[in-house]
Backbone bond lengths (Angstrom), bond angles and torsions (degrees), N, CA, C in turn:
res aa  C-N    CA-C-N  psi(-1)  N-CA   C-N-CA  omega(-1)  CA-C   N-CA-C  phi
1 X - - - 1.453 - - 1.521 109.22 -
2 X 1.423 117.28 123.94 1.272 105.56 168.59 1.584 133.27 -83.89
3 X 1.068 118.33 138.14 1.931 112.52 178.91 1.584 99.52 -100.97
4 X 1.444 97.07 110.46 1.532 118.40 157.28 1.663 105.82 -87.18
5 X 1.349 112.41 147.25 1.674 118.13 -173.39 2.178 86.25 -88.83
6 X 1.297 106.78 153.08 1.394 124.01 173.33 1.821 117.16 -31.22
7 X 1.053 125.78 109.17 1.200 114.86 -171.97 1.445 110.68 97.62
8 X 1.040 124.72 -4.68 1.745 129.75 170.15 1.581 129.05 -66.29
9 X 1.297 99.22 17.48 1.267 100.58 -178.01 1.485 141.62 -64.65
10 X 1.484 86.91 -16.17 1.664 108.01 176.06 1.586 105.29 -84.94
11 X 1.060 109.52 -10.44 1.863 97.29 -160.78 1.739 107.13 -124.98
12 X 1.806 104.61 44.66 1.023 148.34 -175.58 1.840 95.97 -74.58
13 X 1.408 88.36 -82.80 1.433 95.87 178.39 1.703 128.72 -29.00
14 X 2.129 83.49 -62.00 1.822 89.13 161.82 1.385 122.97 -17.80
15 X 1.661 92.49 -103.27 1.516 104.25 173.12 1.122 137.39 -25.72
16 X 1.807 124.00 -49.33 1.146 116.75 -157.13 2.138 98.90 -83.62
17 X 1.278 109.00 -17.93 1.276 118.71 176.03 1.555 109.70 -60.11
18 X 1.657 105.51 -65.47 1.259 109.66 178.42 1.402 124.23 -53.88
19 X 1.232 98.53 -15.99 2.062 114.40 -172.59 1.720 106.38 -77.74
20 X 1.679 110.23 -31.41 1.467 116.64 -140.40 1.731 80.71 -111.51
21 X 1.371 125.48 -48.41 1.606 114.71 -147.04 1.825 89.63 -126.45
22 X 1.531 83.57 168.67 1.819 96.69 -179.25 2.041 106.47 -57.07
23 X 0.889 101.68 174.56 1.688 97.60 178.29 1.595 96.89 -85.94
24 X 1.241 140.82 -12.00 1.445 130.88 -161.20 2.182 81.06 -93.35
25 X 1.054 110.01 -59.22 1.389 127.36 -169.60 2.338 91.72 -53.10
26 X 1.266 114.56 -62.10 1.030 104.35 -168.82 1.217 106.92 -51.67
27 X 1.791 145.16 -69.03 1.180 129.18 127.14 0.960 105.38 57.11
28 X 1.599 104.71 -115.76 1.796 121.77 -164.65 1.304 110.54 -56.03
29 X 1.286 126.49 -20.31 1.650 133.61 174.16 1.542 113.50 -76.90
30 X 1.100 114.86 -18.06 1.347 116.30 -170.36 1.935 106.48 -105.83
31 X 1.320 95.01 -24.01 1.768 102.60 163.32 1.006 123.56 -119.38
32 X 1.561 114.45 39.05 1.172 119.44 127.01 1.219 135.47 -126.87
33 X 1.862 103.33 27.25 1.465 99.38 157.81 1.429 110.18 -110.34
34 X 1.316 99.14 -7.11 1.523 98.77 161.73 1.115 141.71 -90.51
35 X 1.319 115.98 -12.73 1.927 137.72 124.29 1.361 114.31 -30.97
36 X 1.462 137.35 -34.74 1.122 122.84 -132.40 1.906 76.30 -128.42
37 X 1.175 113.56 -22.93 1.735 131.27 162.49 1.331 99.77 -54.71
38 X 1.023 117.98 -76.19 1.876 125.16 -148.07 1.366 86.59 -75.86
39 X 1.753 144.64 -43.92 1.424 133.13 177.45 1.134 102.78 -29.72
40 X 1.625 119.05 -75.97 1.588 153.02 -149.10 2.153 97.76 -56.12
41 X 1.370 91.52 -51.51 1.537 104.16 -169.33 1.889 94.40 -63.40
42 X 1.456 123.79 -54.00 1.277 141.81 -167.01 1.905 105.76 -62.24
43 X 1.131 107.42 -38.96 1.790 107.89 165.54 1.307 111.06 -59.33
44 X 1.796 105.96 -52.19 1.460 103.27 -142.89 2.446 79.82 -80.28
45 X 1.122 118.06 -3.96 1.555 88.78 166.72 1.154 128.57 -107.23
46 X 1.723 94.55 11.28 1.942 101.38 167.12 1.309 96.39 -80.20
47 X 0.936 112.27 -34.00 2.131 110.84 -160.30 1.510 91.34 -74.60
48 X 1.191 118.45 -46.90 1.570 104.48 -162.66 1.622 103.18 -84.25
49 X 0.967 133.49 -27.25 1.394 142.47 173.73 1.644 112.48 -61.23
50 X 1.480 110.13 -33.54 1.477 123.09 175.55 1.321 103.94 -72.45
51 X 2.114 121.89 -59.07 1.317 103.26 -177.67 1.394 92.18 -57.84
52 X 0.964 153.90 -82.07 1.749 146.68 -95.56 2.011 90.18 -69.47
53 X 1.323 114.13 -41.13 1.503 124.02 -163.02 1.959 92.93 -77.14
54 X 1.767 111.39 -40.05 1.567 107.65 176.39 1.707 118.68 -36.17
55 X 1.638 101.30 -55.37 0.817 117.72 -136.74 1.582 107.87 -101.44
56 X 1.295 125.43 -34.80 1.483 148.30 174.84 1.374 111.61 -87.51
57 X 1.638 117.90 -41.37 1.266 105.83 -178.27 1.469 118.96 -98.88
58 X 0.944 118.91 -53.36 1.411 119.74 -179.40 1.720 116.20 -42.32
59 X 1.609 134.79 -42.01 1.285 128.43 145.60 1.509 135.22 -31.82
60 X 1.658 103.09 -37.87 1.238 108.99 178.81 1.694 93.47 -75.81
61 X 1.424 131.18 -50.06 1.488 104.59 -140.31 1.795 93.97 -95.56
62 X 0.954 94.48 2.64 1.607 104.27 173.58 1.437 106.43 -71.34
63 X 1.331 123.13 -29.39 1.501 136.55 -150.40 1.687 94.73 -109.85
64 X 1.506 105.38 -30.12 1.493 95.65 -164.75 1.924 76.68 -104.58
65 X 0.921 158.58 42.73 1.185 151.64 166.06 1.723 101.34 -119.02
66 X 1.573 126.70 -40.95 0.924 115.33 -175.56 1.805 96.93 -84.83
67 X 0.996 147.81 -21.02 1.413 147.41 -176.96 1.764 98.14 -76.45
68 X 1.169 130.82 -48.37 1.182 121.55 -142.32 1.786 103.66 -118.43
69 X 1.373 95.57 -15.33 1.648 85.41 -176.23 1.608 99.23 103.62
70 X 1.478 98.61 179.98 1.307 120.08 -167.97 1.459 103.50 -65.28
71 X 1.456 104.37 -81.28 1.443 117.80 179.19 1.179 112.75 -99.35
72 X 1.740 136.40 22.19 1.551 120.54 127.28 1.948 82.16 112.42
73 X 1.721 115.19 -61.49 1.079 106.87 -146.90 1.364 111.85 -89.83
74 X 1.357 121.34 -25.50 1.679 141.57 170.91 1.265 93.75 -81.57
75 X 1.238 118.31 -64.08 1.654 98.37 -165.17 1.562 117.36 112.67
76 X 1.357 102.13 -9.16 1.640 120.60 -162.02 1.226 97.25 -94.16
77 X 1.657 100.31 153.70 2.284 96.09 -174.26 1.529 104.96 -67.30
78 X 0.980 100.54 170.71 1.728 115.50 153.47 1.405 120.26 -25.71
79 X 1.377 123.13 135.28 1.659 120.20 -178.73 1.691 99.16 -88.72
């Protein structure tokens, strides 16, 4: 049985890893759920980084494309 101190609920994994497999083996178990963390974390800031650019940017350059022209400095439409 393992004794976690009050509030140990997170350090579940720890233990029961270090309890079950060699320390070289617990290791590789423990970075790869924390591999499999930073993936999960690394999507969710393409997706939100994509809306934030959907949604904020594209209005603006839509807005500064019909004001300014193609390339801003002529002034002339799109080729």
């Amino acid at each position: 049985m393992l004794k976690l101190p009050p509030g140990g609920h997170e350090e579940v994994l720890y233990a029961v890893s270090y309890a079950l497999f060699h320390p070289v083996l617990a290791g590789v178990v423990l970075v790869a759920v924390l591999a499999a963390t930073m993936s999960t974390v690394d999507s969710q800031l393409l997706v939100c980084s994509s809306c934030v650019t959907h949604d904020l940017g594209l209005p603006r350059l839509r807005h500064w494309l019909a004001t300014n022209g193609c390339c801003g400095s002529c002034g002339s439409p799109c080729c």
